[in-house]
C-alpha positions in Angstrom: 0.0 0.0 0.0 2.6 2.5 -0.9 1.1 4.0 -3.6 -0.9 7.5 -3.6 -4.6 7.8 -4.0 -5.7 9.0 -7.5 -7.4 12.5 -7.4 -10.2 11.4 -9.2 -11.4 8.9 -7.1 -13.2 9.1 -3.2 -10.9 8.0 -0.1 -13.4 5.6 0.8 -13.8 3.2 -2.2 -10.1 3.6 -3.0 -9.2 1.9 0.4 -11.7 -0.4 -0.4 -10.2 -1.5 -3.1 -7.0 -1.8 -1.6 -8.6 -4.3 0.9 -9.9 -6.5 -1.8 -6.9 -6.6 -3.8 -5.0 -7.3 -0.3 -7.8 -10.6 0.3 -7.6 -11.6 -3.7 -3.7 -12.0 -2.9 -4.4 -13.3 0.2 -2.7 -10.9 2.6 -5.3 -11.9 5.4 -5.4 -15.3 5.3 -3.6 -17.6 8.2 -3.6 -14.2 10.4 -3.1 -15.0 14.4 -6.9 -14.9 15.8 -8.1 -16.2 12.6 -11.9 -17.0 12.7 -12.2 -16.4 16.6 -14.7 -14.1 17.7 -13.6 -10.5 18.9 -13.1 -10.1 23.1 -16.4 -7.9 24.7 -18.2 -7.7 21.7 -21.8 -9.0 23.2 -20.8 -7.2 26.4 -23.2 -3.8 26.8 -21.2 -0.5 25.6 -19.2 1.1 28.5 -17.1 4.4 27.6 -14.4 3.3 29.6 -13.5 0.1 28.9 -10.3 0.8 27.9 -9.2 2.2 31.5 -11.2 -0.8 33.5 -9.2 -3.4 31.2 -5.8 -1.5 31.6 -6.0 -1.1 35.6 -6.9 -5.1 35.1 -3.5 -5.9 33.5 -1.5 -4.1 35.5 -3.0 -5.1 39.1 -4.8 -1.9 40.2 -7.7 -1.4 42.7 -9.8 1.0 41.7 -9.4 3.3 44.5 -6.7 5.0 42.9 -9.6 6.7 40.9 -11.1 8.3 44.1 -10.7 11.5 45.5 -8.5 11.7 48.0 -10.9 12.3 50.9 -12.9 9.5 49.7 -9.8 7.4 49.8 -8.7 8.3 53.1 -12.4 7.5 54.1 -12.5 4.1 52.6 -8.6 3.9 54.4 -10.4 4.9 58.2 -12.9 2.2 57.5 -10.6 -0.8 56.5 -8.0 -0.1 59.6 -9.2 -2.5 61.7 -8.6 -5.2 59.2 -5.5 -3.6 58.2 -4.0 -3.7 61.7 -4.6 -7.0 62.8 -2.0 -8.7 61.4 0.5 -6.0 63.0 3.0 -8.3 65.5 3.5 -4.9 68.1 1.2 -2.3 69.6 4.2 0.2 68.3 3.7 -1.2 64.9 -0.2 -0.3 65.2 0.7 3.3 66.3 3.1 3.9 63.4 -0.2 3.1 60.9 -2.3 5.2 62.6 0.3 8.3 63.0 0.7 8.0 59.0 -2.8 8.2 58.1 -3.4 11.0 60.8 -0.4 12.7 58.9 -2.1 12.1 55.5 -5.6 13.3 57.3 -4.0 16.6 58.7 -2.1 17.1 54.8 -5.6 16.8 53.2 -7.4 19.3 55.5 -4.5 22.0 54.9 -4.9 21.9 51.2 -8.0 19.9 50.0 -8.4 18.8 46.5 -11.7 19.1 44.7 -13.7 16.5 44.8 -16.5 16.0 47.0 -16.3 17.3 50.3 -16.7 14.1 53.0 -16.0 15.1 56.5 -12.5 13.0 57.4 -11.2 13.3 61.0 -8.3 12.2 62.9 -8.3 8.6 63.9 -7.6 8.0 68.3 -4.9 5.6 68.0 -5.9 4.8 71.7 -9.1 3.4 69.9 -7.3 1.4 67.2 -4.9 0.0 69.9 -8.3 -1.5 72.1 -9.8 -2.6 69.1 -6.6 -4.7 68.0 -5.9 -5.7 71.3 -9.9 -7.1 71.6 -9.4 -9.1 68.1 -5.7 -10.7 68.6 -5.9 -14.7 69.6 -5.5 -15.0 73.3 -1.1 -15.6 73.5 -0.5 -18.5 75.8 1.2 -16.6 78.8 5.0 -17.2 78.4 7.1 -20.0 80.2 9.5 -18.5 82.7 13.0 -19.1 81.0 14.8 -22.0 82.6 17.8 -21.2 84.5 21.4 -22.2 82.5 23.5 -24.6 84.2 25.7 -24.1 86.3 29.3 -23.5 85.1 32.0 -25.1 87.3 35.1 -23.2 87.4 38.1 -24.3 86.0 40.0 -23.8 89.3 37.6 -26.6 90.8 37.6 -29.1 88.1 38.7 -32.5 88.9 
């Protein structure tokens, strides 16, 4: 298809004759995907398919659409679950502290976006609630003493 379209003849039925003269010489034939039907095409029509199947590929929630304050929203109301599996009441602090930080940042300078009220979490809170869900610890064993060394001055 290097040649130029004539001047006397429409765009339209010169490229179709380009496509026919490409299937006479067989151009399409043994193409990959052949005779198997195209991906989505009974699905209903969505504008943004091509951003849903993208963020599919590449392993992204969709919460990186959201505003921020709904994210930080949807971020107070997960915590519990997110903390759980934390090994140290410091560890649970450190969570909380960042997404107070993140909280405080937000109500400075808010982006647009829809204005949802987002307060300060009470770590104090998230602390009692984690300790509440962890699995009761069996209490510790007192560590057994070490033997006794002898001295090398009493040996034998």
């Amino acid at each position: 298809m290097t040649e130029r379209k004539p001047s006397g003849i429409s765009f339209e039925s010169w490229v179709d004759k380009q496509i026919r003269e490409a299937a006479e010489r067989g151009a399409f034939d043994d193409l990959p995907g052949a005779g198997r039907p195209l991906p989505g095409l009974r699905r209903p029509h969505d504008e943004m398919w091509w951003i849903k199947d993208k963020m599919r590929r590449e392993g992204l929630s969709s919460d990186a659409l959201l505003p921020e304050s709904l994210r930080l929203r949807k971020e107070i109301e997960r915590l519990p679950e997110t903390v759980r599996a934390l090994p140290t009441e410091q560890a649970v602090r450190e969570v909380v502290s960042d997404l107070n930080r993140r909280i405080a940042d937000w109500l400075r300078a808010p982006q647009p976006g829809p204005r949802v009220y987002v307060g300060p979490v009470r770590a104090d809170e998230v602390v009692a609630g984690w300790r509440a869900n962890r699995p009761a610890s069996p209490s510790p064993e007192p560590p057994a003493e070490p033997p006794r060394r002898r001295r090398w001055w009493r040996r034998g």
